[in-house]
Backbone bond lengths (Angstrom), bond angles and torsions (degrees), N, CA, C in turn:
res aa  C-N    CA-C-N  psi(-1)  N-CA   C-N-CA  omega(-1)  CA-C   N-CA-C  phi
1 X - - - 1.446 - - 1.524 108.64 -
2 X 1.330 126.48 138.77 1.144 150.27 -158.26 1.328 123.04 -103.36
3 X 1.206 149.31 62.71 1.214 143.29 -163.61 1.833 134.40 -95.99
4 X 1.338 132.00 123.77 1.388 121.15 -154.70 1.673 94.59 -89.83
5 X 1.276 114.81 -12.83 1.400 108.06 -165.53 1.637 103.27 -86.06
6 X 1.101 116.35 147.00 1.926 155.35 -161.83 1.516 89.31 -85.25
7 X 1.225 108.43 109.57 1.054 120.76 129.15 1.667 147.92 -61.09
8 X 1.235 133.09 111.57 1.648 120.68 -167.16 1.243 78.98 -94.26
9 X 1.387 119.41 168.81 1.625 159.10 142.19 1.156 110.39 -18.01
10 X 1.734 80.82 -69.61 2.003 94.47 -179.99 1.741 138.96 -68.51
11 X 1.438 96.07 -23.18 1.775 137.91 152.67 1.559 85.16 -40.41
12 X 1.252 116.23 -107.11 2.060 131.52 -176.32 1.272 97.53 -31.81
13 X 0.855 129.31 -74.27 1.653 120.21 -165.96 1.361 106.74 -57.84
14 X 1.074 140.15 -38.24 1.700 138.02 169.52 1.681 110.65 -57.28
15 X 1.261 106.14 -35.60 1.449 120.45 166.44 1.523 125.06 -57.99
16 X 1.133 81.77 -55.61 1.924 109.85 -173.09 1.898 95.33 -54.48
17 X 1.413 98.83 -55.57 1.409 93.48 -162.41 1.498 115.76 -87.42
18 X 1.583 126.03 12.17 1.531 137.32 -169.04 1.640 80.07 -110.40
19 X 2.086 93.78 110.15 1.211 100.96 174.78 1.626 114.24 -68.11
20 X 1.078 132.87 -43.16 1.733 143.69 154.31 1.836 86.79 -14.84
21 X 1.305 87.84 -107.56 1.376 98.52 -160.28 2.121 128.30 -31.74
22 X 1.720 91.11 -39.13 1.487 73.73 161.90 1.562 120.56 -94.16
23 X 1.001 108.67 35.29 1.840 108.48 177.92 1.802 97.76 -106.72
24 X 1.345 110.22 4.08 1.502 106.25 174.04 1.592 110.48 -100.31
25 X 1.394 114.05 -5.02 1.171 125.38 -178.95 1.728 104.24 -71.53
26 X 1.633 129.92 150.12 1.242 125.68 -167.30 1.780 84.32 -93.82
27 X 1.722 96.03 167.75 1.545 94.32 170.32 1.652 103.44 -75.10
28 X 1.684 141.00 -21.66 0.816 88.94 -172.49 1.972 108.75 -91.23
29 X 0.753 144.58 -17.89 1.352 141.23 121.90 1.888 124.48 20.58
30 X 1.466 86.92 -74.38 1.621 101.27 143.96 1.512 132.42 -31.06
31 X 1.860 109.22 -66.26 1.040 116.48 174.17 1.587 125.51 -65.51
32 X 1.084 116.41 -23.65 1.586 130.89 -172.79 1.431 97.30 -66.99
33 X 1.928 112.45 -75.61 1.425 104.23 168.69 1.477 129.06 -19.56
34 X 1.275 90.45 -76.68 1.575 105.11 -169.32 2.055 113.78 -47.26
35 X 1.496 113.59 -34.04 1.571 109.66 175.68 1.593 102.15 -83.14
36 X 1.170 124.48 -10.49 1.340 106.39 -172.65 1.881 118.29 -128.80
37 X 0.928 120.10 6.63 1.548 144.14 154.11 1.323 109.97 -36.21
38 X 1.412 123.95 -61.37 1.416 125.32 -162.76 1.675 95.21 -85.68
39 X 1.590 90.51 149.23 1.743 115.93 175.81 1.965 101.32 -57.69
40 X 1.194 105.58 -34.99 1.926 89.15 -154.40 1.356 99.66 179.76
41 X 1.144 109.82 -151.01 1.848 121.83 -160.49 1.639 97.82 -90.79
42 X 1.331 116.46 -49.70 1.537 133.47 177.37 0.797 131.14 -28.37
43 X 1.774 123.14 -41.74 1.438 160.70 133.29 1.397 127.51 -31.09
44 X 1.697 113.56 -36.15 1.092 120.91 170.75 1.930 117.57 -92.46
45 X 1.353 111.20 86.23 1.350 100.05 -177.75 1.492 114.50 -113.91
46 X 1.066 126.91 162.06 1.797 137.26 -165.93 1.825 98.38 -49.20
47 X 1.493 119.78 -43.36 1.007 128.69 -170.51 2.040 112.19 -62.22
48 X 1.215 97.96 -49.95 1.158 108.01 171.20 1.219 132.95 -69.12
49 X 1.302 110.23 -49.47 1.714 105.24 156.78 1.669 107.15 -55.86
50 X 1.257 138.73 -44.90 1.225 114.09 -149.22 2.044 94.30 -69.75
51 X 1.356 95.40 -41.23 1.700 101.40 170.07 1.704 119.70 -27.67
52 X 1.517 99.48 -38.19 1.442 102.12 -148.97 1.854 86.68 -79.98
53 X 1.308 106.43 -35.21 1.305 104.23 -171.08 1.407 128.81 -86.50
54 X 1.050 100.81 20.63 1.752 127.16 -157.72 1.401 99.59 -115.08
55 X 1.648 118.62 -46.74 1.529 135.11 150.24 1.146 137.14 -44.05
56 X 1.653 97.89 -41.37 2.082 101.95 161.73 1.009 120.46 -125.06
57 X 1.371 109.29 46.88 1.490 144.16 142.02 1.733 84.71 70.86
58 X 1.459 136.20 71.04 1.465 116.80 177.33 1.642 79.87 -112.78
59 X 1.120 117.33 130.54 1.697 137.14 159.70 1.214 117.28 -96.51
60 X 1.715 119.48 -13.22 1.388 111.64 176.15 1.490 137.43 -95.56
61 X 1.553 97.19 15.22 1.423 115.01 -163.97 1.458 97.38 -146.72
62 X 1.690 104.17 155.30 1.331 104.63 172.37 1.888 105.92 -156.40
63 X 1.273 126.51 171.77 0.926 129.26 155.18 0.939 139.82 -130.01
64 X 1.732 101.65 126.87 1.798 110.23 -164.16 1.565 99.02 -92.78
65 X 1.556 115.21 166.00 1.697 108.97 165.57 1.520 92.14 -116.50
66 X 1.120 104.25 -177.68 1.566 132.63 161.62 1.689 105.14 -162.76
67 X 1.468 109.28 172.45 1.395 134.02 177.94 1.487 112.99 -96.45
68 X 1.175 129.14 91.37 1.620 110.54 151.00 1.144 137.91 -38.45
């Protein structure tokens, strides 16, 4: 679906955070956001993923770093 109307920042983020309203969102909808939100690689650090998984309670996974 195609829409001409403008979105502000502050529009999505009022969205984002109205639990109602994003519970109408589909999971895969869900998933789209969530892979494409972040700017780049920079964004993705060991700390943050382990966060993310700490949030939906995954205990069976973790992330280690190392240096190439």
């Amino acid at each position: 679906m195609q829409t001409t109307e403008h979105i502000t920042p502050e529009a999505f983020m009022q969205f984002f955070r109205n639990t109602e309203k994003l519970n109408q969102l589909t999971p895969e909808d869900r998933i789209e956001i969530f892979r494409t939100v972040l700017l780049g690689s920079s964004d993705l650090t060991k700390e943050l993923l382990n966060e993310i998984l700490k949030d939906y309670s995954v205990e069976h996974l973790e992330v280690i770093g190392f240096k190439s």
